[in-house]
C-alpha positions as CSV (number, residue, x, y, z in Angstrom):
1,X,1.8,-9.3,16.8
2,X,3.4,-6.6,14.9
3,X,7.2,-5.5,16.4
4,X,10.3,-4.1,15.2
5,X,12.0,-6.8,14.0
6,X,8.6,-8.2,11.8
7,X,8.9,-7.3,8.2
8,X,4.9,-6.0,7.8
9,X,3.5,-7.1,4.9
10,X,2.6,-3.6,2.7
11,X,6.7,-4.0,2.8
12,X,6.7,-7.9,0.9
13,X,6.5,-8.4,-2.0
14,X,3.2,-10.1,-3.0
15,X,3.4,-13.7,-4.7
16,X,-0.1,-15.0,-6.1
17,X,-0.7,-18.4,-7.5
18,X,-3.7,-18.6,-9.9
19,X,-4.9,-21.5,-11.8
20,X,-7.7,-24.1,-12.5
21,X,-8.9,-26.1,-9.8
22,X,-6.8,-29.1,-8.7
23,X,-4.0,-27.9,-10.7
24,X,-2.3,-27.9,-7.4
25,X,-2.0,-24.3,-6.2
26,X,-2.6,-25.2,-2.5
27,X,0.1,-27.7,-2.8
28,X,2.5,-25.6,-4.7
29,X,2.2,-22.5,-1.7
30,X,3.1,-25.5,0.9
31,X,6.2,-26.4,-1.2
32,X,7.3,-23.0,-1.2
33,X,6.7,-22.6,2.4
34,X,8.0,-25.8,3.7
35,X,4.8,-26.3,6.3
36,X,1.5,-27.4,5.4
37,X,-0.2,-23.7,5.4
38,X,-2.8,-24.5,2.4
39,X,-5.3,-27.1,2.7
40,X,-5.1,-29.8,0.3
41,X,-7.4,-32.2,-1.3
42,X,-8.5,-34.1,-4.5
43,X,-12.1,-32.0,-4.2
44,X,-12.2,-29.6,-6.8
45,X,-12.9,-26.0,-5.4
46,X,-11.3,-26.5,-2.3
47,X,-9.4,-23.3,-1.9
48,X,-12.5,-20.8,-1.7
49,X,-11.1,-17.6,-0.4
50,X,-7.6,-15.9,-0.8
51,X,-5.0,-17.1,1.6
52,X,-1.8,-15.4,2.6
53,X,1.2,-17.1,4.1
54,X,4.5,-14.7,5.1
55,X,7.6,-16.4,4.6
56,X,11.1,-15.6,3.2
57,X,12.8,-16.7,0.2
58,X,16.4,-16.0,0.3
59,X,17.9,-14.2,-1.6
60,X,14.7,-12.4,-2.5
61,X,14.3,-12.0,1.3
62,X,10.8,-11.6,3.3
63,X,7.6,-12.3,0.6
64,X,3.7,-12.8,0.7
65,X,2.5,-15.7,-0.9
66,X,-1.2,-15.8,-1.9
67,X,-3.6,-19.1,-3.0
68,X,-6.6,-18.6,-4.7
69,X,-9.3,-20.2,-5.8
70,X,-9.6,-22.1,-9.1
71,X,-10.5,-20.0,-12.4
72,X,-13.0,-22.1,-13.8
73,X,-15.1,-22.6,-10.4
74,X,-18.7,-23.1,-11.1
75,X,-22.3,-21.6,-10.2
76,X,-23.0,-18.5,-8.6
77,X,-20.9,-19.4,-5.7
78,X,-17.7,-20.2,-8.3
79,X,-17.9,-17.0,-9.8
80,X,-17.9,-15.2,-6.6
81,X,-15.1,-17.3,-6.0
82,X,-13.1,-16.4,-9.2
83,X,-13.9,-12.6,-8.7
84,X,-12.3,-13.1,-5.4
85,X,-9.4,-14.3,-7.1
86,X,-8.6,-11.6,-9.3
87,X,-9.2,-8.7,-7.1
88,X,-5.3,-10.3,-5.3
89,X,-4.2,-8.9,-9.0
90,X,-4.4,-5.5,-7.3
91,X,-1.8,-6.5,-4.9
92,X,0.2,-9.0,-6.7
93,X,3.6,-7.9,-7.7
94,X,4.3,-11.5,-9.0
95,X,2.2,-13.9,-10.4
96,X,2.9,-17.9,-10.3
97,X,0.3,-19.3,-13.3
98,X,0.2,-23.2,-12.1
99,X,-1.3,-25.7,-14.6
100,X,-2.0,-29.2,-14.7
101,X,0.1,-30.8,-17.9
102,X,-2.9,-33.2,-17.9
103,X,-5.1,-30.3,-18.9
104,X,-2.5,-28.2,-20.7
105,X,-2.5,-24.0,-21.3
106,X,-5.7,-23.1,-22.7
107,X,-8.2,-20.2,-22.6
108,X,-8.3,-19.9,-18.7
109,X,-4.4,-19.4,-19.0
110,X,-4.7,-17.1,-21.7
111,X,-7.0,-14.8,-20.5
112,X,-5.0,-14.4,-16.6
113,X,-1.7,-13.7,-18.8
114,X,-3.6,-11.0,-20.9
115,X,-5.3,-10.1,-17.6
116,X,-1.6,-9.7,-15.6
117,X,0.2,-8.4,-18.6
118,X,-2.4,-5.6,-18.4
119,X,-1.0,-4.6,-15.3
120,X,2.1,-5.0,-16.1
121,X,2.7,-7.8,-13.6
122,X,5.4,-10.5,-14.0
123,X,3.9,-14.0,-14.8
124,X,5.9,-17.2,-14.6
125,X,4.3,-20.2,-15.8
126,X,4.4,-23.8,-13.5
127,X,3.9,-26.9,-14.8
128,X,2.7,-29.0,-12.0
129,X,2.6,-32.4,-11.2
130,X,6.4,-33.7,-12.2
131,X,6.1,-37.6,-10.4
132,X,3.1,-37.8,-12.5
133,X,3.7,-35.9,-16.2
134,X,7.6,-36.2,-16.0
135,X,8.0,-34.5,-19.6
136,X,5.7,-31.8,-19.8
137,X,5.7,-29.8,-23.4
138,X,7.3,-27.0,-21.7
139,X,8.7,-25.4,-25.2
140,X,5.3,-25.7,-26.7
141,X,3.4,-24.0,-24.1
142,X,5.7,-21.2,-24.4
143,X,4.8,-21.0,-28.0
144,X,1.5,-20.7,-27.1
145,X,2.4,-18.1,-24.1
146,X,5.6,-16.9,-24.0
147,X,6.4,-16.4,-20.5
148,X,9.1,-18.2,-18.2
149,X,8.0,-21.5,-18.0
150,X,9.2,-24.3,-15.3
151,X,8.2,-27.4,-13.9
152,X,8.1,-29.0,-10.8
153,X,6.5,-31.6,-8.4
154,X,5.2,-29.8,-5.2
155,X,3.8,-33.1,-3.8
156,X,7.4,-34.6,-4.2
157,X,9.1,-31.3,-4.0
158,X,10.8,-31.6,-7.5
159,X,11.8,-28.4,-8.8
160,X,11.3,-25.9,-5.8
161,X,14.2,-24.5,-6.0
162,X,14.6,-23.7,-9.6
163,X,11.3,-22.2,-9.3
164,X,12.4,-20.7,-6.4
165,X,15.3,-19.0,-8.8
166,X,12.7,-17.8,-11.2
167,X,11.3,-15.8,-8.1
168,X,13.8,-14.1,-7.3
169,X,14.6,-13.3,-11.0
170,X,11.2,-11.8,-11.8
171,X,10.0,-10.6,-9.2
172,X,10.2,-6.7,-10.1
173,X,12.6,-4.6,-7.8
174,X,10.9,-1.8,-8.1
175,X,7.7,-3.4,-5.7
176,X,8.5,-0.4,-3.0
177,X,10.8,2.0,-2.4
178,X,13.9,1.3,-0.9
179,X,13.4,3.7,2.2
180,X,11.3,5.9,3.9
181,X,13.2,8.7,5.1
182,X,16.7,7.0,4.5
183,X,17.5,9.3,1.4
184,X,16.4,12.6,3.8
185,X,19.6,11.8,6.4
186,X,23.1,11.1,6.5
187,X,24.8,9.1,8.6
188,X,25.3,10.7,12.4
189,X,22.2,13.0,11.8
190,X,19.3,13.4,14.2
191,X,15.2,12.8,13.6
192,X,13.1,14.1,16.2
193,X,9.6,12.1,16.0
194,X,6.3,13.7,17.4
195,X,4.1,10.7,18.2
196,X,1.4,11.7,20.0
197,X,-0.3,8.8,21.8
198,X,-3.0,7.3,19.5
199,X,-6.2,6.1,20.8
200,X,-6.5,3.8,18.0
201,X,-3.4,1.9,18.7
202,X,-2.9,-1.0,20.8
203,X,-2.3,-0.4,24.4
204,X,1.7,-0.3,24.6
205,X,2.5,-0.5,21.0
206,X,2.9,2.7,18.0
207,X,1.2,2.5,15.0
208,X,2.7,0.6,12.3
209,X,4.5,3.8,10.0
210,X,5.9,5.1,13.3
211,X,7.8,1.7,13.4
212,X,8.4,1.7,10.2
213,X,10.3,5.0,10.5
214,X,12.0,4.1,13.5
215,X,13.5,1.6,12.0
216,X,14.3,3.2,8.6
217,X,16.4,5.7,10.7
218,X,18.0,3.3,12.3
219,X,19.3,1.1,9.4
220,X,20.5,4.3,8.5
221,X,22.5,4.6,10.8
222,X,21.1,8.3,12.6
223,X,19.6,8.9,15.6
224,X,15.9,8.9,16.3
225,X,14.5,11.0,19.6
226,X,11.1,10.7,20.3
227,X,8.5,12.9,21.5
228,X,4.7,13.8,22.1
229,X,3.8,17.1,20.9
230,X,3.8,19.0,24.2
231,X,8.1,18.4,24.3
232,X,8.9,18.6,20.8
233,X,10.0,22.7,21.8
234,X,12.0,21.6,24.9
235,X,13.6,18.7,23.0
236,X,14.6,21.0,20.1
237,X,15.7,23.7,22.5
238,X,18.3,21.4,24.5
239,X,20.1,20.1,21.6
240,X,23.9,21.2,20.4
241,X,23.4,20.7,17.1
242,X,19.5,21.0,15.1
243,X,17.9,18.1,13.8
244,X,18.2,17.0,9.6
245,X,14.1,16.4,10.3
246,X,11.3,16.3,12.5
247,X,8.3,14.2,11.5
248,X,5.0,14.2,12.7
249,X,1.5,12.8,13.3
250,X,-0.8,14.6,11.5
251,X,-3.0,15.0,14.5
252,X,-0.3,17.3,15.6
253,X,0.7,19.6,12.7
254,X,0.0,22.9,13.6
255,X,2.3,22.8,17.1
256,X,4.9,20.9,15.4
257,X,5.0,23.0,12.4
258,X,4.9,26.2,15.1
259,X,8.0,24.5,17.4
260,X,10.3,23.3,14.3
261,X,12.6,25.9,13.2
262,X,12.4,27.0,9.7
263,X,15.7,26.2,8.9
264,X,15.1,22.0,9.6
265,X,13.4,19.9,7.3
266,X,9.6,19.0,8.7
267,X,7.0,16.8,7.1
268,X,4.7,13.5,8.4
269,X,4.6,10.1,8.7
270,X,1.4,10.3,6.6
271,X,3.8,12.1,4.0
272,X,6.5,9.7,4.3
273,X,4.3,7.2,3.7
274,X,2.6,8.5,0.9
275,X,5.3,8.3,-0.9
276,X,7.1,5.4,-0.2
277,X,3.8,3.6,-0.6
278,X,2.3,5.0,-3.5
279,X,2.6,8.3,-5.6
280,X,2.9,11.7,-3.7
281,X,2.9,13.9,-6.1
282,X,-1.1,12.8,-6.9
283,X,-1.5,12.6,-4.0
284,X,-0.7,16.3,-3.4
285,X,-2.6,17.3,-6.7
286,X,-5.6,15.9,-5.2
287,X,-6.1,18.9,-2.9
288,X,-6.9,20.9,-5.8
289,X,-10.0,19.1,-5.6
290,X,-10.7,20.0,-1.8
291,X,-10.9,23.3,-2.6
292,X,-13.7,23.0,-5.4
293,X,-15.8,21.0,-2.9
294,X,-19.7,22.2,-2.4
295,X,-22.2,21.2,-0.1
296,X,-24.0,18.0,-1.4
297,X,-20.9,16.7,-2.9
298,X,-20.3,13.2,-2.2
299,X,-16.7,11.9,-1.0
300,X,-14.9,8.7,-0.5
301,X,-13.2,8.5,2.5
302,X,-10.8,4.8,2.1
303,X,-9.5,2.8,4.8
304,X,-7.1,-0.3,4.2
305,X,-7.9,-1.7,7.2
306,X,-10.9,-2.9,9.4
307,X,-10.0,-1.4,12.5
308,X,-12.6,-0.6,15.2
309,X,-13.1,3.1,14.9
310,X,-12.6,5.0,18.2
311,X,-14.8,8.3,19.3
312,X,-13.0,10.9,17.5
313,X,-11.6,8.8,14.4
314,X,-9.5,10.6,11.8
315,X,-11.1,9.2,9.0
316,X,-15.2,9.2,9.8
317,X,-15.6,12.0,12.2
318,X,-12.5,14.3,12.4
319,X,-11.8,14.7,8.5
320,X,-15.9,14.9,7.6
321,X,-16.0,17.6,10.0
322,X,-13.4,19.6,8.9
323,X,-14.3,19.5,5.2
324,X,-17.8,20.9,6.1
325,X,-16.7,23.6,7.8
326,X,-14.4,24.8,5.1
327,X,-17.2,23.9,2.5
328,X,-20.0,25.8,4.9
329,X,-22.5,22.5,4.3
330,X,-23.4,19.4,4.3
331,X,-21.3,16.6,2.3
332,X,-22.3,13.0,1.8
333,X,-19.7,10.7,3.4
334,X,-19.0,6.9,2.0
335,X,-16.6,4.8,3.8
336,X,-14.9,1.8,2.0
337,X,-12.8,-0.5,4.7
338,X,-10.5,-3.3,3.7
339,X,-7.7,-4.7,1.2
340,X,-9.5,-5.0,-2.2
341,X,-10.4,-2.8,-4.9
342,X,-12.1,0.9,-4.2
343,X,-16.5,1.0,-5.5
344,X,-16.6,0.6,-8.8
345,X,-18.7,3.5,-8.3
346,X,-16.0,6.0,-8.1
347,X,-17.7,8.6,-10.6
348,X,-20.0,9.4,-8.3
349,X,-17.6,10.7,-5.6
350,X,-15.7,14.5,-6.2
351,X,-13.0,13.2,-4.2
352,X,-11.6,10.2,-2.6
353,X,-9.7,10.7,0.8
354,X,-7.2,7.8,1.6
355,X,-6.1,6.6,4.7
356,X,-1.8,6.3,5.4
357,X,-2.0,2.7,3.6
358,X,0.5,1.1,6.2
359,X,-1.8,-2.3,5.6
360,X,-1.3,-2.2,1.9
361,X,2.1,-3.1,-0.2
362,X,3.2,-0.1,-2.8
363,X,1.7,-2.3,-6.2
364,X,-2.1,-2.2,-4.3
365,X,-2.0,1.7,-3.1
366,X,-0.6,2.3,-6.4
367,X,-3.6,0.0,-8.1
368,X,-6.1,2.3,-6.0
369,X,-4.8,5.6,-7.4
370,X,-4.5,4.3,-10.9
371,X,-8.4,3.2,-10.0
372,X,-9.4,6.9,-9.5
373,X,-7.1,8.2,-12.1
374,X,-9.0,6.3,-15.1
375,X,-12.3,6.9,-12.9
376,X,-11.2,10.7,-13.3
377,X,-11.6,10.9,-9.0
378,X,-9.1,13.4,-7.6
379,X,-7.2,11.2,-4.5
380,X,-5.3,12.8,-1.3
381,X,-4.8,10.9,1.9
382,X,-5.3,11.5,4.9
383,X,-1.8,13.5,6.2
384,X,-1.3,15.7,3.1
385,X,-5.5,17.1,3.4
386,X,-4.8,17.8,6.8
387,X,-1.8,19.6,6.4
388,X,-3.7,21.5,3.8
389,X,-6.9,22.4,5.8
390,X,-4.4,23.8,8.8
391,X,-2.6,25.7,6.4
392,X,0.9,23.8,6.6
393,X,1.5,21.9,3.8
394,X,3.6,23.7,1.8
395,X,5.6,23.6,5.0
396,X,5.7,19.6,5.2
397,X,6.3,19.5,1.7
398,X,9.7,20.6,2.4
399,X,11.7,18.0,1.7
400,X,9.8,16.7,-1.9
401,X,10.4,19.8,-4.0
402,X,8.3,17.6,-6.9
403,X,5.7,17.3,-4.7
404,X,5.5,21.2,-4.1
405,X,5.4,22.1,-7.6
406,X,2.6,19.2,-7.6
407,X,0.7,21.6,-5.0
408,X,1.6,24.8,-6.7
409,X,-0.3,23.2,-10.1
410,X,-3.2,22.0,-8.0
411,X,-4.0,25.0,-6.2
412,X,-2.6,27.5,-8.8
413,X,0.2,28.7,-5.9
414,X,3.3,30.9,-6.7
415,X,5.9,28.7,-5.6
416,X,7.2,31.5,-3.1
417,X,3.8,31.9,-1.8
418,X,3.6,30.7,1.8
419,X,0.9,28.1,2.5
420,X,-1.9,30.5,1.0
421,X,-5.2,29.0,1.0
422,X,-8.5,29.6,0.0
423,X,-10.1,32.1,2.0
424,X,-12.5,29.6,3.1
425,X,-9.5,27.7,4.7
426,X,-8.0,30.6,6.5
427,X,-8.2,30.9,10.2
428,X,-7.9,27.9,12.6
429,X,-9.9,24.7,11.6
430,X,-12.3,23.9,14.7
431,X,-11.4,20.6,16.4
C-alpha cells in the first residue's frame, strides 16, 4: 500500500540485471537484497518474466532491482522471453551485465553493452560464480569490453559489497530531479493544494503526485494547506500573508485559475510532474499539434498504469471528448495501458496524449518521449492539454518561463499575449 513515508518507485532508481541463463542473475538480485525474492534453480530459463524487488542500498538510498530472463532463451517462447527483457532497458537507469566465467564475455555480452551504451545507460560488468571460478580473467574481459568489471559469489555472498560500491558509483545522479516544487518555495512559505476528491483513487487515500507534493513541501520545510476546489477562494481570502503557490488538479483549472490571485504563482500537479518526470518543455510544444488536429485523425492517448477506468475517466472519455469538440469531428482514439514501450506504430498517430506518469521513473517517461521524438509524434500529457483546451495554460506555466517560451514557439504566441487560443478553443469547453 502506497503512504507517505513509501519511497514509490517512478522515484528509484532502476537496477536491471541481464545475462545468459544460469549465469546467476536470480541469485545475484537475492544477494543484493538479502531475502530470497528471485527464484533460483539449475533449470535453464527459469526466470521468464521481469521481476522487481524495492529495496535500499545505502548510501545510494531507496532502488529498484529488476531480474530478467536469460538472453539466449530458445524457441518462440525464448524470444518472447528475451524481448521481454530488453523492453526493462527503457526504464533501467543502471545496468548489472552478470556472466558466468565458465562461459566468458562473448557476442550476447557484446551486443547488451552496444545495446545500453546506445541509451546511454551505465553498465557494470559481474563475474559470477567466485566459490567456483576464484580467478576470473577480469583484466581481459575488459579488454574485450571496457566497462567496470567485478566479481563476486552471490551463492556465498563474496563480493556484495564491493559491488555494492560500484552501485552507488555509477549509478547516474541525474535519474530524476531532485524536487518537485522544492526549488518554487523557500523556507516558511505557504502552498495551497486543490485536490478535488478523485473517483479513481482509493477510498481514503490521494493519488500518488498529490503525495508526492505533499511531501516535497514538507522536506522543504513550508507549509502545505489543503483544499477542494469549492474552498480554495475562502482559504485564500483568510490568510495574512498570500501563498508562494497554489497547485491544482487539472480537473479543476478553470475555478482555481479564477480564485488565485494573479500576483501568486499557479500551475498543476500534472505540470509538476511533467517535469520532474520527464521533459516539460516538449511536453508543452506538443500542443502545437492539438491545434492542427482534424477530424479522422488518429491519437494516442498513454497510460502508465492499468487502473480500472471509472465512468467519466480523464484519459478515455473526458479528454476524447473534449478534443472533438474543438476539432468539430470525429477522431480515432487508441489506448496503450502499462509500463513498457509505446506501439511501434507511432507514425500512424498525429499526437500522442500522456497520462501524469506517477507509475513510471524519469529514465522510462523520458524513453517514451524520445520514442515519439525519433517517431516524429508530437507528445503532451494530460495536465498541460487541459490547461490548454480551457484556455489557462499560459497561466500555469507561470512558474517555468522555458516552458512558456516552449508554448509561445508551439502555438506561434507573443509572449505577452494572454492565453490566446485558436478560435476553435475559445469559449468554455463542454464537460
Amino acid at each position: 500500500m502506497s503512504d507517505l513515508n513509501a519511497t514509490p518507485r517512478g522515484q528509484r532508481p532502476h537496477i536491471a540485471l541481464f545475462g545468459r541463463r544460469n549465469a546467476g542473475k536470480s541469485s545475484l538480485i537475492n544477494a543484493l537484497a538479502g531475502q530470497e525474492i528471485a527464484i533460483v534453480a539449475d533449470v535453464p530459463g527459469t526466470t521468464t518474466d521481469p521481476v522487481a524487488k524495492a529495496m535500499e542500498i545505502l548510501p545510494l538510498g531507496p532502488v529498484m532491482l529488476i531480474d530478467t530472463a536469460g538472453l539466449d532463451d530458445t524457441g518462440d517462447l525464448g524470444a518472447l522471453r528475451v524481448k521481454k527483457s530488453l523492453e526493462v532497458l527503457s526504464k533501467t537507469d543502471l545496468a548489472l551485465l552478470v556472466v558466468d566465467p565458465a562461459d566468458g564475455p562473448g557476442k550476447y555480452e557484446e551486443d547488451m553493452v552496444a545495446m545500453v551504451r546506445a541509451r546511454n545507460i551505465p553498465v557494470i560488468g559481474v563475474a559470477n560464480k567466485l566459490d567456483i571460478h576464484p580467478d576470473p580473467p577480469l583484466s581481459a574481459w575488459a579488454a574485450v569490453l571496457p566497462i567496470p568489471w567485478t566479481a563476486v559469489s552471490a551463492l556465498k555472498g563474496l563480493g556484495i559489497d564491493r559491488l555494492k560500491q560500484l552501485i552507488v558509483r555509477h549509478t547516474p545522479g541525474d535519474w530524476a530531479l531532485p524536487t518537485i516544487a522544492g526549488d518554487l518555495i523557500a523556507p516558511g512559505d505557504t502552498v495551497v493544494l486543490v485536490i478535488p476528491i478523485d473517483k479513481a483513487a482509493p477510498k481514503g487515500r490521494l493519488i500518488l503526485p498529490q503525495q508526492q507534493v505533499i511531501r516535497d513541501i514538507l522536506e522543504h520545510d513550508a507549509v502545505a494547506v489543503m483544499v477542494k476546489e469549492r474552498e480554495l477562494r475562502h482559504a485564500l481570502d483568510g490568510m495574512v500573508r498570500r501563498p508562494r503557490l497554489v497547485v491544482t488538479d487539472a480537473s479543476a483549472y478553470l475555478k482555481a485559475a479564477a480564485d488565485t490571485p494573479p500576483d501568486v504563482l499557479f500551475t498543476s500537479f500534472s505540470i509538476l510532474m511533467a517535469r520532474y518526470k520527464g521533459d516539460l518543455n516538449t511536453l508543452v510544444a506538443g500542443v502545437g499539434a492539438v491545434d492542427k488536429l482534424r477530424a479522422g485523425d488518429r491519437v494516442l492517448i498513454a497510460e502508465a498504469c492499468t487502473h480500472h477506468p471509472v465512468e467519466d475517466d480523464i484519459g478515455r472519455v473526458k479528454i476524447p471528448r473534449w478534443l472533438r469538440q474543438a476539432v468539430g469531428g470525429e477522431l480515432s482514439f487508441d489506448v496503450a495501458a502499462g509500463g513498457g514501450p509505446l506501439p511501434e506504430n507511432l507514425g500512424d498517430y498525429k499526437l500522442i496524449v500522456h497520462c501524469g506518469a506517477c507509475m513510471l521513473n524519469r529514465r522510462q517517461m523520458l524513453s517514451r518521449i524520445m520514442q515519439a521524438r525519433d517517431a516524429g509524434v508530437p507528445i503532451v500529457n494530460y495536465g498541460v492539454l487541459m490547461a490548454h483546451i480551457h484556455g489557462v495554460l499560459r497561466r500555469a506555466l507561470s512558474p517555468f518561463p522555458a516552458a512558456l517560451a516552449a508554448f509561445g514557439t508551439a502555438t506561434g504566441e507573443d509572449d505577452d499575449d494572454e492565453d490566446a487560443l485558436p478560435v476553435r478553443f475559445r469559449g468554455p469547453v463542454g464537460e
